[in-house]
N, C-alpha and C positions, 0 to 999 in steps of 0.2 A: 818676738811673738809672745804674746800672754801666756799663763800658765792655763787659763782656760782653753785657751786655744790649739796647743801644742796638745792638750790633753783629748779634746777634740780631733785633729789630725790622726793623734796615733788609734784612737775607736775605728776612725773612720777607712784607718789603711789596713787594719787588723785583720781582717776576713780575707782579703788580697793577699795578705802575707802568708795566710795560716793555706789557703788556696794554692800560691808556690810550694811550699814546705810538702804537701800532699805528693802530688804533681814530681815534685823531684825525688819520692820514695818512689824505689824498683817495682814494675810489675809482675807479680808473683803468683805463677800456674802451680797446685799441687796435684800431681797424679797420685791417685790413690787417697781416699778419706776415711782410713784407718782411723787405729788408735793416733802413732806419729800424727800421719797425713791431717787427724783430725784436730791433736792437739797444738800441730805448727797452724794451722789455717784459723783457727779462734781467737790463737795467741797474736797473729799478726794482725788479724781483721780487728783484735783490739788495743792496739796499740795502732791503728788508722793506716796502716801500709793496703795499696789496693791488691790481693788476693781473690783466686779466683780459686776453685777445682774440678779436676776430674776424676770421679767416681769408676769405678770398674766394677762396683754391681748396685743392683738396683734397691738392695738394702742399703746402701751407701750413698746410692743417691734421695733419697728419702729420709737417711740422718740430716746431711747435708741439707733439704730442707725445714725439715723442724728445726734446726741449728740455724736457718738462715746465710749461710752462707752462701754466696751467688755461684753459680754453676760455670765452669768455663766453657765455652764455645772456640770454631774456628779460629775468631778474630782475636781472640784472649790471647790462644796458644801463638800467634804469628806475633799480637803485640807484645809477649810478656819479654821481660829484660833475664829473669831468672824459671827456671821450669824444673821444677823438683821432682824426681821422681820416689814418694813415698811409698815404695810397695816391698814387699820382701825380694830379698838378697836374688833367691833364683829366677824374679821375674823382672831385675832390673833390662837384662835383654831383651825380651820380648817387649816391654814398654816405649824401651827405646826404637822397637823398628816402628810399633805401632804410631809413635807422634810425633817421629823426627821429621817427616815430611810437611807439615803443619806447623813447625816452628818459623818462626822469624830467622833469615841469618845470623844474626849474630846473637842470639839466644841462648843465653847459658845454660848445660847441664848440669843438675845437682844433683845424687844420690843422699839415702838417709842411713848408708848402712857404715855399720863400727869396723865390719871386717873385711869389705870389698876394696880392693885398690882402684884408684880412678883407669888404671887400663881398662877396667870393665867399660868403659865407656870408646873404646880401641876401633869398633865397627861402626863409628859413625862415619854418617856418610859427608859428615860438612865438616870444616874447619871451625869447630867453634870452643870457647871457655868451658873447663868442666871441673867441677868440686863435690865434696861431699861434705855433708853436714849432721851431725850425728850428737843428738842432745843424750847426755850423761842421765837420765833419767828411766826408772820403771814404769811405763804407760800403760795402765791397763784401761784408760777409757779414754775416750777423743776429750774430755773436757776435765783432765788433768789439769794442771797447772806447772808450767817448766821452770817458771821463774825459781829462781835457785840454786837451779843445778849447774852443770858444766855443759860444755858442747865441744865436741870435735871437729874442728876446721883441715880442710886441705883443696887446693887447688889449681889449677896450669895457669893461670891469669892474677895481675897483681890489683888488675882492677874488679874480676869477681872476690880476690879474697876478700878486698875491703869492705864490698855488699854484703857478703858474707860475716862478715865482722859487725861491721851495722845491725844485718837482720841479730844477730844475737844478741845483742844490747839492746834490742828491740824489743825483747822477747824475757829480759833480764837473765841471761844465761851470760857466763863468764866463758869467756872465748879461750880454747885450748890447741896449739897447733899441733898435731900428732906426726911427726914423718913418714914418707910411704913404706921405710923400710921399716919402721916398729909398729904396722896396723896389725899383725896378728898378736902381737904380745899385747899392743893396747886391749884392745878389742877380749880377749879373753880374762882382763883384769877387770874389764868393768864385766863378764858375764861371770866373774867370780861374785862382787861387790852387790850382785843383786839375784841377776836366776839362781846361782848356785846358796846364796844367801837364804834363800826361798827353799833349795834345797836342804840345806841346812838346817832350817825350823823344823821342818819335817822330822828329820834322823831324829833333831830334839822333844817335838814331840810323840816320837814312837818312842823314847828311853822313857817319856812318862807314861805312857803307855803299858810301860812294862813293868810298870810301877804297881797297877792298878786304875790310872786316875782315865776318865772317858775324854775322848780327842780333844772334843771343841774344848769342855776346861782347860785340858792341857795346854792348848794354845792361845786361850785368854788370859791363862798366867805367865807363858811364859812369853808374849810380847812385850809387855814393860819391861821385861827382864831385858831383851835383846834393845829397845829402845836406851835403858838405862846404861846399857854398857857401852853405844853408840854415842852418848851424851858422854861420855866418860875419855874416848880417845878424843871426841872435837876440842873438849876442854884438856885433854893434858897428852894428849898426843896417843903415839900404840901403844909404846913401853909404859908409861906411866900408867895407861888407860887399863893394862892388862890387870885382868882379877881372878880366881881360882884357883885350885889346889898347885897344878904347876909353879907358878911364881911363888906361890907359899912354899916348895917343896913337900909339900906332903903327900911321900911316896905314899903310905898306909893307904891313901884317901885313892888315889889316883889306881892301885890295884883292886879296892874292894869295888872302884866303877867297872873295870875291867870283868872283874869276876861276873859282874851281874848284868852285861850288855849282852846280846848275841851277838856272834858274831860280823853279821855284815855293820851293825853301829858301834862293834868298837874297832873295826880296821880303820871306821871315820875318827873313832873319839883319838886313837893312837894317832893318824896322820897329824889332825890339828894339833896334839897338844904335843907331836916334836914341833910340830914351827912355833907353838907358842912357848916352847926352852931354847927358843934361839934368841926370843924376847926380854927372857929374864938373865940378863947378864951376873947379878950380884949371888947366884947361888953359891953355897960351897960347892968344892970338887967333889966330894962324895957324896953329897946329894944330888947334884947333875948324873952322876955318873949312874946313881941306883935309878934314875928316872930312863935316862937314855938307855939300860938295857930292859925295864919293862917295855917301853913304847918300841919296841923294835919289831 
C-alpha cells in the first residue's frame, strides 16, 4: 500500500476509532452538583467520558444548565456503569435509598467522602461494587480545577478499582490507596492540610491584628508569606522547608511572641511551634530544652 494511501486509510478509520474509545469510557451518574459533584462532572465531561447528573435542588439544577452539563434521567441512572453519590457525608444514606431502585444491577456505588468507610454503603439492597473516591483537593466552586492534586481510592471490586483508577487519570489526579482501617487518620490529615490550614491564617491574621494592621491587609500580606513557605517544603522537603525563630532557637524571639499574643493564639502559637522543635533536630540541648519549657 502507498504511503498516500495508508495515510488515507488511517483519516478515514479515525472517527470509528475515536467512536470506540468513547463508547468503551464508563457511564458516569453524579448525584449531587455541588462544588465536588460539580467539579468531578466538568472534569470528566472534559476530558470526553459520558457523565450525566443529578441535582437535588433546583439552584443546582440551573448551575448545571448554565454549565451545560446534561441532566440524568431514569435511563442514565439504569444505564450508568458507575453512580457517584457527591453529597455530604450525612446524606450519603438517604441518597442511597432514594436511587438505588433506579440503578442498573450491576451499577457501581461510589461515595465522595474522606472520612466514611464503604460499610456506609451496608443497606443496599442489591449485591453490587461500591468505592469511594475522594479528590485531595480544597473546592470552593464547581469549576475548580483538580488536576493536580491527589485522590483517595477504595473499593470491594477489582474491576471498579481500575475504573476508578482510570477515572482519576482522567481527571489528572494521582491515584492514592488509603486502607479502610487508616480512613479516619487519613481523612483528618488532609482536614488538617487545608480546613484547618484555612484555620490557621486566621489565628495569623488576628496576631496581626493585634498588631494594629486592618484584616484584609493583614491577609493580603501574609498569603505569599504562607505560599512562600509552601514553595519552600515542595522544594526541600519539611525539615529543610522549616523557617522561624524555633529552628533558629531564638528563645528571646519566641517568648516576646508569647508575651504579646492573647491567650487563645498563643495556646495555637505554643501547640505548632512544639511540633515544629521536633522538626529541628540540630539544636543544642540547652537551647531545646529552654524552648521546650516555655512552650509547655
Amino acid at each position: 500500500m502507498s504511503a498516500t494511501r495508508r495515510k488515507a486509510s488511517r483519516k478515514s478509520a479515525s472517527p470509528k476509532w475515536r467512536r470506540r474509545e468513547r463508547d468503551a469510557r464508563p457511564r458516569i451518574v453524579l448525584v449531587g452538583f455541588g462544588r465536588v459533584g460539580g467539579a468531578l462532572a466538568l472534569g470528566l465531561q472534559a476530558a470526553g467520558w459520558p457523565v450525566s447528573v443529578l441535582p437535588r435542588s433546583a439552584d443546582s439544577v440551573r448551575r448545571a444548565a448554565t454549565l451545560r452539563v446534561p441532566l440524568a434521567d431514569h435511563d442514565a441512572l439504569r444505564a450508568a456503569d458507575v453512580c457517584v453519590l457527591a453529597v455530604p457525608d450525612g446524606a450519603v444514606p438517604r441518597a442511597l435509598e432514594l436511587i438505588e431502585e433506579d440503578l442498573g444491577p450491576s451499577t457501581a456505588l461510589v461515595h465522595c467522602s474522606g472520612a466514611l468507610p464503604l460499610s456506609v454503603f451496608k443497606d443496599a439492597k442489591a449485591k453490587r461494587p461500591f468505592g469511594s473516591f475522594h479528590p485531595l483537593a480544597a473546592v470552593s466552586d464547581a469549576r475548580d480545577d483538580l488536576s493536580g492534586h491527589a485522590v483517595a481510592l477504595a473499593s470491594t471490586d477489582k474491576a471498579l478499582g481500575a475504573t476508578l483508577w482510570k477515572m482519576a487519570l482522567a481527571l489528572r489526579l494521582e491515584p492514592l490507596e488509603v486502607p479502610e482501617t487508616g480512613r479516619a487518620a487519613y481523612h483528618a490529615g488532609a482536614v488538617l492540610s487545608a480546613g484547618l490550614l484555612v484555620a490557621l491564617a486566621d489565628a495569623a491574621v488576628s496576631a496581626l491584628e493585634e498588631a494594629g494592621l486592618e484584616r484584609d491587609a493583614a491577609l493580603k500580606a501574609l498569603l505569599p508569606l504562607m505560599r512562600s513557605a509552601l514553595r519552600g517544603v515542595e522544594s526541600r522537603g519539611l525539615e529543610r522547608g522549616l523557617t522561624g525563630p524555633v529552628v533558629r532557637g531564638d528563645v528571646g524571639v519566641v517568648q516576646a511572641h508569647l508575651e504579646a499574643l492573647p491567650p487563645e493564639l498563643g495556646a495555637v502559637y505554643r501547640l505548632l511551634s512544639r511540633r515544629a522543635l521536633k522538626l529541628a533536630p540540630t539544636l543544642p540541648p540547652e537551647t531545646r530544652a529552654a524552648l521546650e519549657r516555655l512552650l509547655m
